[in-house]
N, C-alpha and C positions, 0 to 999 in steps of 0.2 A: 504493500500500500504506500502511496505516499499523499502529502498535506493537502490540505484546500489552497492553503496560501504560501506563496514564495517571495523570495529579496530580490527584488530587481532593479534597475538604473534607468531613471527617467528622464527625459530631459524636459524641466519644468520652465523652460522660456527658450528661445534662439538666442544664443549668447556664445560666450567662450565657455573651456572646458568646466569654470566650475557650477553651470549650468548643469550639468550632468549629479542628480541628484537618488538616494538609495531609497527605496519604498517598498512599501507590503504590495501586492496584486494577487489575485485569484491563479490557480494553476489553470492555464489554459486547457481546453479540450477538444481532443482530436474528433473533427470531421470526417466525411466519405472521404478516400483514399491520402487521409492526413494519420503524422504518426506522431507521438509525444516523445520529446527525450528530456530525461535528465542528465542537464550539460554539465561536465565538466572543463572542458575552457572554452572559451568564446575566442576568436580572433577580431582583430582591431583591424579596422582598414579606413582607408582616407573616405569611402563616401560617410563611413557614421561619423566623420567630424561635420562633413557637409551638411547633414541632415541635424546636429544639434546647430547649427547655425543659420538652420531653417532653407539650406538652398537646396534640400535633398528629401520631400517628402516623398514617406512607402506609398505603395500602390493602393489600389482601393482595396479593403478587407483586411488587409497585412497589420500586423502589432505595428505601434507606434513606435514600441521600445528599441533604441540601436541596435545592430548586432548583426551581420550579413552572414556567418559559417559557424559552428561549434561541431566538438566532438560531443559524446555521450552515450548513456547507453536508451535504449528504446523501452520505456516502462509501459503505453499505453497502443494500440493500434486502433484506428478508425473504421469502418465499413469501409469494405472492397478491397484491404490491403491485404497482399498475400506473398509480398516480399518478404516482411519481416513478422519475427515474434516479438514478444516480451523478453528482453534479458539480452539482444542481439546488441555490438557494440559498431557504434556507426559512426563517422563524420559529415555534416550535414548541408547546405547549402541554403540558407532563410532566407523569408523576403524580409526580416527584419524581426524584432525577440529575444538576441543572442545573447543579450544581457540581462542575464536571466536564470533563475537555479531549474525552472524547465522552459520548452517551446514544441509550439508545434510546427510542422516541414510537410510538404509533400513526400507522400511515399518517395517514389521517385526520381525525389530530390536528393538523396541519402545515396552514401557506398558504404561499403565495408571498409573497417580500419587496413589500408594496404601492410600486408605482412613485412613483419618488423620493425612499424612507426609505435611509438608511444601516440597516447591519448593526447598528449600536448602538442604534440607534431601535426598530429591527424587535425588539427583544429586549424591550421594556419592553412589546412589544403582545398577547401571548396573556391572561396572568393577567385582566388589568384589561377585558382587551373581554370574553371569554369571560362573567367575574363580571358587568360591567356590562349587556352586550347581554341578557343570559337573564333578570338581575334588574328591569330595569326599563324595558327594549320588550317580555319573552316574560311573565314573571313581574307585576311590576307594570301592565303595558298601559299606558305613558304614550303622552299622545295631542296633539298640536296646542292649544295653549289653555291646558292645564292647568298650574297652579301645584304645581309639583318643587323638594322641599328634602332637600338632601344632606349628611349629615353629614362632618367630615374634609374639603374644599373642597381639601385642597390634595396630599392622597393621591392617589397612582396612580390609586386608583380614584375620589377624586373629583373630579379633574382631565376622566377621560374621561367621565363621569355626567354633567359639566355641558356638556359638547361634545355628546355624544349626546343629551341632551334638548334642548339647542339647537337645532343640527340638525332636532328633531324636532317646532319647533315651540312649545314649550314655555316659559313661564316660570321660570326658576331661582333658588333663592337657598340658600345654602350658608354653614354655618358654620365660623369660622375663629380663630386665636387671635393674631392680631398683625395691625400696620399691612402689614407686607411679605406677609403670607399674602392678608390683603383683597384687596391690589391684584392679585395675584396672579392669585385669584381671578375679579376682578371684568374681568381684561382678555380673560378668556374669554367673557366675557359673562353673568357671574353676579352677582345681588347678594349682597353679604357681609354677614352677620351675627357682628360679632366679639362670641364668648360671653363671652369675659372683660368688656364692659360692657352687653351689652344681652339679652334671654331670648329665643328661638328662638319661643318659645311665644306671646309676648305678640307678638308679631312676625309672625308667623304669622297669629294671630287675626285681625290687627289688617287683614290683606291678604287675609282671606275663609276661613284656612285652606287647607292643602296637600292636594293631590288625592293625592298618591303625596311619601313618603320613605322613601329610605334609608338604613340607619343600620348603621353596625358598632359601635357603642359599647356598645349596650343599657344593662345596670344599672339609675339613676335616668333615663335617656334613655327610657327604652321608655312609664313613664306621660307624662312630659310629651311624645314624642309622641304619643301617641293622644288628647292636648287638641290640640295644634298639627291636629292635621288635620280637614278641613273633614268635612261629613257623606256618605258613601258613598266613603270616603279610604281609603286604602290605604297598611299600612305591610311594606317587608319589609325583611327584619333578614336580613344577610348574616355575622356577625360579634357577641363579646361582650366587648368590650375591656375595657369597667369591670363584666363578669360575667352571666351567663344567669339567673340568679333573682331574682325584684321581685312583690312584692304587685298586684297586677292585681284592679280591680271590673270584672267582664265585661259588667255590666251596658250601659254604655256601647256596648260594643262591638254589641249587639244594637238598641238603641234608635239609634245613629248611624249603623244599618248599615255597619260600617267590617270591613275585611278586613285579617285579619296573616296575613304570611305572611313565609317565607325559607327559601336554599337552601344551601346549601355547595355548591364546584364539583368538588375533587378526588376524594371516594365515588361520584360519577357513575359509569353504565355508559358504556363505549365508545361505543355506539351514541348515547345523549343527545349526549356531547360532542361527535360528530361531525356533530350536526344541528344544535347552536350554533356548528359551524365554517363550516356551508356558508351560514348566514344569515349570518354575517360578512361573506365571501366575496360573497356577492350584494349585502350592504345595505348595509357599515359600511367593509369596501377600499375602495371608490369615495371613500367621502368622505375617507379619509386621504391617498389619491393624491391628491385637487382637493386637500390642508392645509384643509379643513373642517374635520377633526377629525388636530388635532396631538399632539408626545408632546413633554413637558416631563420633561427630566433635569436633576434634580438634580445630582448628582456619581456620580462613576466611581472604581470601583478594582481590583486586579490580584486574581487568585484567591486566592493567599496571602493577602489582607487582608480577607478575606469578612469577619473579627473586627472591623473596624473597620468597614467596612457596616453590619453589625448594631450595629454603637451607635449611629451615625447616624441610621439607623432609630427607634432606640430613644430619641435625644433628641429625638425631635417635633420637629426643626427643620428638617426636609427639606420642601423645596417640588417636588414630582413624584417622578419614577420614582430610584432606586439600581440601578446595573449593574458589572455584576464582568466586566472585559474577560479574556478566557482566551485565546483564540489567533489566529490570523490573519484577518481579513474576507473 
């Protein structure tokens, strides 16, 4: 059995992190083909800063509460679910909840803890594959051969980008803003571009030009990638840290035949998300069981101290994933 009521982190106005506030709530309950878990850690990611900042709200029906991935085990299953039982230990993919001692997920939103990850690992793995697998093996088509340049090198998400195009064959090179971030970087197999001395751009050119980048930055990033990349290049913008609006001559884009494109993962239907799950599950588990493709944490902290997370976050000094440990493994 577990309680009626749980601790969870609310954010009680748009604000900065100490907006992000601890409270009682009812334990959620799982719907037709919805499952219940009791999480053990939650993963931190840049949209739940957006969203206590209010430029990030959940979908219609979704918890309010932050939290896009946790581990856990499944205590409750909904009608129609026949993947999982009770007791089964899973990592999850949420439309939001994560912060939180339970939540509810789409069946089919869930995988199996991949063999050999801890519960704390497994929690840093939906957000960043989910984004990364659909943005740039389904979305972008990166291929064997091709020159892949990622912005952020040392984000969750671009920790796994540069493993996954590894993996896949690929040359990588990834920008970063310090000595400890390069090496960082570069011990995954990527070269570094530290922007603070040298231009991505000229860098770029200078190596033929990138077939495929990603970039969550956009602002003044979005023209000079579309110089950085080679001719029939591909850029897709997941994200707009320094802002969504920039002077753009299209012209370019016609005469280089280049393709923009990007996606956001949380407005997704059910159904997409559950067909980026089983490509996971078939293409991208494997290679985290062999540690082909590993998960770098940064730092950990208790539920109560989500407020400190998000500064963390927010000082660009984290190198991989932030996880908020909440209850038992």
């Amino acid at each position: 059995m577990f309680p009626d009521a749980m601790n969870v982190i609310k954010i009680s106005e748009p604000g900065a992190a100490e907006v992000l506030k601890p409270v009682r709530r009812p334990v959620p309950v799982p719907s037709h083909d919805q499952i219940l878990i009791r999480i053990a850690y939650a993963g931190v990611n840049r949209p739940d800063v957006l969203q206590r900042m209010g430029a990030y709200a959940p979908p219609q029906g979704a918890s309010d509460l932050p939290g896009l991935e946790a581990s856990g085990e499944v205590v409750q299953v909904g009608a129609g679910v026949t993947r999982w039982r009770k007791g089964d230990k899973v990592t999850a993919l949420l439309p939001g909840g994560g912060y939180a001692e339970y939540a509810v997920c789409h069946a089919d939103h869930a995988l199996e803890i991949p063999r050999g990850l801890s519960m704390r690992e497994a929690a840093c793995l939906p957000e960043t594959a989910f984004t990364v697998w659909s943005n740039v093996v389904t979305r972008g088509g990166l291929q064997a051969g091709q020159r892949f340049l990622v912005h952020g090198g040392t984000s969750g998400i671009g920790m796994m980008a540069i493993q996954v195009a590894t993996s896949l064959g690929a040359r990588v090179w990834t920008t970063a803003g310090s000595a400890a971030k390069c090496q960082a970087v570069e011990s995954l197999g990527a070269t570094a571009i530290n922007y603070r001395d040298e231009d991505f751009v000229t860098r770029m050119q200078a190596e033929g030009g990138a077939d495929l980048i990603l970039d969550m930055v956009g602002g003044s990033y979005i023209p000079r990638n579309i110089k950085a990349l080679a001719d029939d290049g591909r850029l897709v913008q997941i994200a707009f840290l320094e802002g969504p609006k920039v002077e753009l001559n299209f012209a370019q884009i016609m005469t280089r035949r280049l393709t923009l494109t990007g996606s956001t993962l949380r407005p997704q239907s059910d159904a997409a998300k559950a067909e980026i799950a089983e490509d996971l599950r078939e293409r991208l588990w494997p290679l985290v069981s062999s540690s082909a493709v590993k998960v770098t944490i940064d730092s950990e902290f208790t539920l109560d101290e989500a407020c400190k997370a998000h500064q963390r976050m927010e000082s660009s000094q984290h190198i991989g994933k932030i996880v908020l440990k909440v209850g038992p493994d």
